[in-house]
C-alpha positions as CSV (number, residue, x, y, z in Angstrom):
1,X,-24.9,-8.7,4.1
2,X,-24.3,-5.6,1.9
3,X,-22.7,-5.1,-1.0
4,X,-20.3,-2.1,-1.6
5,X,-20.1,0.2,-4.2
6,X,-18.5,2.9,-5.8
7,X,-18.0,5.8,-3.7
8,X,-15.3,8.4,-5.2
9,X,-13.0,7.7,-7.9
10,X,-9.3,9.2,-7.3
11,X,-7.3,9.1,-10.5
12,X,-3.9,8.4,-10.3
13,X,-2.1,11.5,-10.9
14,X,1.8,11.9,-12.8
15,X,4.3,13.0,-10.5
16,X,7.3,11.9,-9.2
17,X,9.4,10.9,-5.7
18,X,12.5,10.4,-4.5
19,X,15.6,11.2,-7.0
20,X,13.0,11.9,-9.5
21,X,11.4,8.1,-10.0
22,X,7.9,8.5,-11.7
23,X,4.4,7.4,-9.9
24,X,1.1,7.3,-9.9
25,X,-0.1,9.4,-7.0
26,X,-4.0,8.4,-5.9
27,X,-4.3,8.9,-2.7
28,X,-2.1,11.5,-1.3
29,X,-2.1,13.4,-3.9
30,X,-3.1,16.2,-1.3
31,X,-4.8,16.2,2.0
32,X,-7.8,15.8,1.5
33,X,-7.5,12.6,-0.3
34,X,-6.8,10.7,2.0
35,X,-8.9,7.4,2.8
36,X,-7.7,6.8,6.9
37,X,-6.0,5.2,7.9
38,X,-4.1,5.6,4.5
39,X,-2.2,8.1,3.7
40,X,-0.8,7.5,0.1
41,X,-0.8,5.5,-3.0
42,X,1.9,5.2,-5.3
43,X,2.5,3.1,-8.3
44,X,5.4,2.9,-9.7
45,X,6.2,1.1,-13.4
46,X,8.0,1.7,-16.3
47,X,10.7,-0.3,-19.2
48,X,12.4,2.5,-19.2
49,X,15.6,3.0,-17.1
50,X,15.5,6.7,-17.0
51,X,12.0,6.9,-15.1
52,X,13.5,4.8,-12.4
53,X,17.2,4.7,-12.4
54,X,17.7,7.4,-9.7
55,X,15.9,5.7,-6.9
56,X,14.8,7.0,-3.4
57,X,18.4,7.7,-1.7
58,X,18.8,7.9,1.9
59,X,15.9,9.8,3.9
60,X,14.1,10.1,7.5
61,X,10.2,8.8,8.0
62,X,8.4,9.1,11.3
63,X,4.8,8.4,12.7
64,X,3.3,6.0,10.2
65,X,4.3,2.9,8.2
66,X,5.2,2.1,4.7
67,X,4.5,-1.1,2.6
68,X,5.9,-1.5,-0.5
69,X,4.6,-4.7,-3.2
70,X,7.1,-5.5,-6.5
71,X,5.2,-6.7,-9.0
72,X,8.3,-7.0,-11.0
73,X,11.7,-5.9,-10.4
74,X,14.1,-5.5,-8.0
75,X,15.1,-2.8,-5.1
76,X,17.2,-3.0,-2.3
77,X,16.6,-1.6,1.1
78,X,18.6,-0.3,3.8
79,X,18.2,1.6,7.1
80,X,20.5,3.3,10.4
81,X,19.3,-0.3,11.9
82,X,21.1,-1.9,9.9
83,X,18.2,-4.2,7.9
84,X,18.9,-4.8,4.0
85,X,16.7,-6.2,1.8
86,X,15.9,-7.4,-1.8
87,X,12.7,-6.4,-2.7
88,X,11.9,-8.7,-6.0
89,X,9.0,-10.5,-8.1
90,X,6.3,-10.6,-5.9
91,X,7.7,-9.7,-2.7
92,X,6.9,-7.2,-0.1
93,X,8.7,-5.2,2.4
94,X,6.4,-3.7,5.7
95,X,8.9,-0.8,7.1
96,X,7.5,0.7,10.6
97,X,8.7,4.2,10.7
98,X,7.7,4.7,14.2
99,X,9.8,7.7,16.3
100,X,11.9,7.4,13.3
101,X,14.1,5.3,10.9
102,X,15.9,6.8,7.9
103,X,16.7,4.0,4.6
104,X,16.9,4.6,1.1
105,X,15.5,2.1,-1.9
106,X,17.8,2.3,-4.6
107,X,16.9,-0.2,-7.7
108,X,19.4,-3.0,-8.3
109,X,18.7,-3.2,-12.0
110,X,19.7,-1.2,-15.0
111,X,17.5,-2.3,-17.6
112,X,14.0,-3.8,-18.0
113,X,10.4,-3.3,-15.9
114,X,10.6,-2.2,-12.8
115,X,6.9,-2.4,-11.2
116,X,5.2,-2.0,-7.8
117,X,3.4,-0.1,-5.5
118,X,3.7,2.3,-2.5
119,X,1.1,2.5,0.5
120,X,1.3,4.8,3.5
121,X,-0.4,3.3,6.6
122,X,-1.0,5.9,9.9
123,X,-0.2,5.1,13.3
124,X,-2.4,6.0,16.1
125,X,-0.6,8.6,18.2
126,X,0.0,5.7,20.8
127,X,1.7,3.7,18.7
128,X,3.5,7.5,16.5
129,X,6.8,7.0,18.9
130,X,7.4,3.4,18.6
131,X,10.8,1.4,18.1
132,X,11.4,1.6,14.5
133,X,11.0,-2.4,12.5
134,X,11.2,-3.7,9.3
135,X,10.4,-7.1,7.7
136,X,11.4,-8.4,4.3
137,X,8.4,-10.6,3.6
138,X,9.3,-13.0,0.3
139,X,6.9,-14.3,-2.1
140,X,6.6,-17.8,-0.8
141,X,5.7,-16.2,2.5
142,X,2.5,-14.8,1.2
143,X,-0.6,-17.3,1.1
144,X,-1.4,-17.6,-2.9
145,X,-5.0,-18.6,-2.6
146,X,-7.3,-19.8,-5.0
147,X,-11.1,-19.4,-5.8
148,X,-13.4,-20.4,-8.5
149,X,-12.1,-18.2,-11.4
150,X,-9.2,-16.8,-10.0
151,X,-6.6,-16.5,-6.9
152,X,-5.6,-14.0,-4.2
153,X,-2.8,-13.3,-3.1
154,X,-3.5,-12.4,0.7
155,X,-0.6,-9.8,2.1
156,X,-2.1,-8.9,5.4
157,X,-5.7,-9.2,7.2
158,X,-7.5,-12.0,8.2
159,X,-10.5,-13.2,5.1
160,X,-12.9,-15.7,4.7
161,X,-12.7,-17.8,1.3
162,X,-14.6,-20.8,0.3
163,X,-15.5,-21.6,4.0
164,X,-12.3,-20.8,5.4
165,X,-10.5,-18.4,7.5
166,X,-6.9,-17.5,5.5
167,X,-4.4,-15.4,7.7
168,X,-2.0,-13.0,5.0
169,X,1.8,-12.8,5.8
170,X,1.0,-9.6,7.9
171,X,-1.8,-9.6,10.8
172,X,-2.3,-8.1,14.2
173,X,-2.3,-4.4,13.6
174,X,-4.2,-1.9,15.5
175,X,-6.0,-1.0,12.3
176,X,-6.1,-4.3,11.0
177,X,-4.9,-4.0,7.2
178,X,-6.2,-6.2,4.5
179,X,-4.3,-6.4,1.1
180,X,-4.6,-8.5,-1.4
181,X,-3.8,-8.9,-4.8
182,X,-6.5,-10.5,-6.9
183,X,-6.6,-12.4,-9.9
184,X,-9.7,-12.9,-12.2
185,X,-10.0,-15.1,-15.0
186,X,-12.1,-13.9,-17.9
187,X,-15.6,-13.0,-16.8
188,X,-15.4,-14.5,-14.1
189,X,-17.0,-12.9,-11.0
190,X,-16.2,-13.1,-7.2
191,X,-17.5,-12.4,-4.0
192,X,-15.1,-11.7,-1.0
193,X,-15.4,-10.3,2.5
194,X,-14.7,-6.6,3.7
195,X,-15.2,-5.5,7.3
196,X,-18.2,-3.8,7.8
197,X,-15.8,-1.6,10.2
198,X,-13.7,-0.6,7.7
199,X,-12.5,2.0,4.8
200,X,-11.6,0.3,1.7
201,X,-10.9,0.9,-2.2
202,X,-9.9,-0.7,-5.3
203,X,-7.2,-0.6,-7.5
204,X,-7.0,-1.7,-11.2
205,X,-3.9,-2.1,-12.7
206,X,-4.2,-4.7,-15.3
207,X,-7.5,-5.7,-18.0
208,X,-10.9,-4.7,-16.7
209,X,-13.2,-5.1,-13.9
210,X,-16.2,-4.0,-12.6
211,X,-17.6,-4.0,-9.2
212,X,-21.5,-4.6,-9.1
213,X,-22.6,-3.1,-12.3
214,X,-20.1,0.0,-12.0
215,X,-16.7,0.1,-14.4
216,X,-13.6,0.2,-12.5
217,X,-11.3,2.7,-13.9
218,X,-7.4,1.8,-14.3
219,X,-4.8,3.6,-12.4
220,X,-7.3,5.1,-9.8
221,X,-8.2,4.3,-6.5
222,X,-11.8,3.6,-6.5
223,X,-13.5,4.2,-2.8
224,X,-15.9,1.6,-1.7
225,X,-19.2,2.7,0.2
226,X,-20.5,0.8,3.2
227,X,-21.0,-2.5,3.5
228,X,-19.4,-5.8,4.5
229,X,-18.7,-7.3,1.1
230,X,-17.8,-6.9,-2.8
231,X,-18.8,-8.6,-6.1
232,X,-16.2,-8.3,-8.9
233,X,-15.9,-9.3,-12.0
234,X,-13.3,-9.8,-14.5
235,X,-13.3,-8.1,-18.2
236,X,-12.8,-10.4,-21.4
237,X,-9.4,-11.0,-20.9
238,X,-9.6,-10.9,-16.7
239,X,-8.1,-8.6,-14.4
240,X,-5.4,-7.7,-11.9
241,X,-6.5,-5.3,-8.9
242,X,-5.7,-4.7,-5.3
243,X,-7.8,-4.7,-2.4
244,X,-7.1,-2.1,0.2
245,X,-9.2,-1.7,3.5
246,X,-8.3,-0.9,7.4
247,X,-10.0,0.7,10.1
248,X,-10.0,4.5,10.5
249,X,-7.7,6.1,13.0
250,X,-10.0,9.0,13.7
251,X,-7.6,11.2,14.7
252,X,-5.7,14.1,13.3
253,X,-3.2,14.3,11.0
254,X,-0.4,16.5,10.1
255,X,2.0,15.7,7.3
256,X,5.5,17.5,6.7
257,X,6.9,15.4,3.9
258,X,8.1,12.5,5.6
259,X,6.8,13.1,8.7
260,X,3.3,12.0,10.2
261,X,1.8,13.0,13.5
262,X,-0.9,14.4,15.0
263,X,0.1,18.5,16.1
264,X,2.0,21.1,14.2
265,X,4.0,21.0,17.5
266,X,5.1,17.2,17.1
267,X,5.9,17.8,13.3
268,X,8.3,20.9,14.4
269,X,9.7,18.6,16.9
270,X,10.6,15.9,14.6
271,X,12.3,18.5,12.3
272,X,14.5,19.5,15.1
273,X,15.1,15.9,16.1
274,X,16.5,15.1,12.6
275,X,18.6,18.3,12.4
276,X,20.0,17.4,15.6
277,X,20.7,13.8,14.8
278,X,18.1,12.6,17.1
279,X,15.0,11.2,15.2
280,X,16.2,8.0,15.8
281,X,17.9,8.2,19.1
């Protein structure tokens, strides 16, 4: 076995999305940070109103997938398919953009901390054209696992903890996503799984951690090396960070806003299709 390390260090960067709600932009932040098959990193958190208020009204997506995790909060989701759903404490919702869906997430709260994050997953171009889906996945669905100095909770991917194989709410993907929030006590240290096979980074967002004898920064997507496994340990008063990993695509990608494929060709046609009311005929 090999332990990973660090391998590139993406600050997030301030910006903001939709009607003008401020992130955190790691990855994404232009092309060539990137980390396939991811195409962007968003965190979103803030007490006060005005940095969220506005929300993300209605808009189109095509080619890719988006998975959104509340930390704390709540946002409501609808799309032309006619899914709603309340995106709150701990939950996650897994949208499949596909040939195309258009929704909005508009935040059903007018005071307090609204927290969470934002990934963009790619779609092979077999899979770019696909019926568009959705699934509002609630906290209790998600396995909450726990390990000698801390827990995990295991969103999607398949792990092996404490001599068993843990399945997260979300498995069976072509590029077979692992996510996980994890929890460390203070200084305490773990070591968990990665596939060898795939690209994978870090993401601080509460305390301090450190992965081998390298500081992890907060608010930045740390890259991992090679390898097939990570050792991370908790600061004095623990940490919170996600784990992010999936196979590469390998394939080309060309982003237009909220469209992802592969050719300048399909991008133009997936402008024309929403002009003419058909991105998600």
């Amino acid at each position: 076995m090999t332990e990973r390390t660090l391998r590139q260090i993406i600050p997030g960067a301030e910006t903001s999305d939709g009607a003008g709600v401020r992130i955190k932009r790691s990855l994404g932040q232009q092309p060539s940070l990137r980390l396939d098959p991811f195409l962007m990193l968003d965190e979103f958190g803030s007490a006060e109103a005005a940095d969220y208020i506005a929300g993300f009204p209605s808009h189109p997506h095509r080619g890719f997938e988006t998975v959104t995790y509340m930390i704390e909060g709540h946002m409501l989701h609808e799309d032309h398919l006619g899914n709603r759903g309340d995106l709150r404490n701990g939950g996650v919702q897994w949208m499949t953009a596909g040939r195309g869906i258009i929704h909005s997430e508009m935040p059903q709260q007018e005071e307090g901390v609204m927290r969470g994050f934002q990934l963009w997953l790619n779609l092979p171009a077999s899979e770019k054209m696909i019926e568009a889906g959705y699934r509002d996945i609630q906290p209790e669905d998600i396995p909450d696992i726990d390990f000698d100095g801390g827990r995990l909770k295991l969103i999607a991917g398949t792990m092996e903890i404490g001599g068993a194989t843990r399945h997260g709410a979300v498995t069976g993907r072509s590029t077979q996503p692992v996510y996980a929030d994890i929890h460390l006590d203070s200084n305490a240290r773990v070591t968990l799984p990665v596939p060898a096979t795939h690209n994978g980074l870090l993401y601080l967002y509460d305390g301090e951690a450190s992965l081998g004898s390298e500081s992890l920064q907060r608010n930045a997507a740390s890259v991992l090396g090679d390898g097939d496994r990570i050792s991370i340990a908790g600061g004095t008063h623990g940490a919170r960070l996600l784990l992010i990993a999936g196979k590469p695509i390998g394939e080309p990608v060309v982003q237009y806003g909220p469209f992802v494929m592969n050719t300048r060709e399909e991008i133009e046609q997936a402008l024309q299709d929403f002009r003419d009311g058909r991105l998600t005929a």
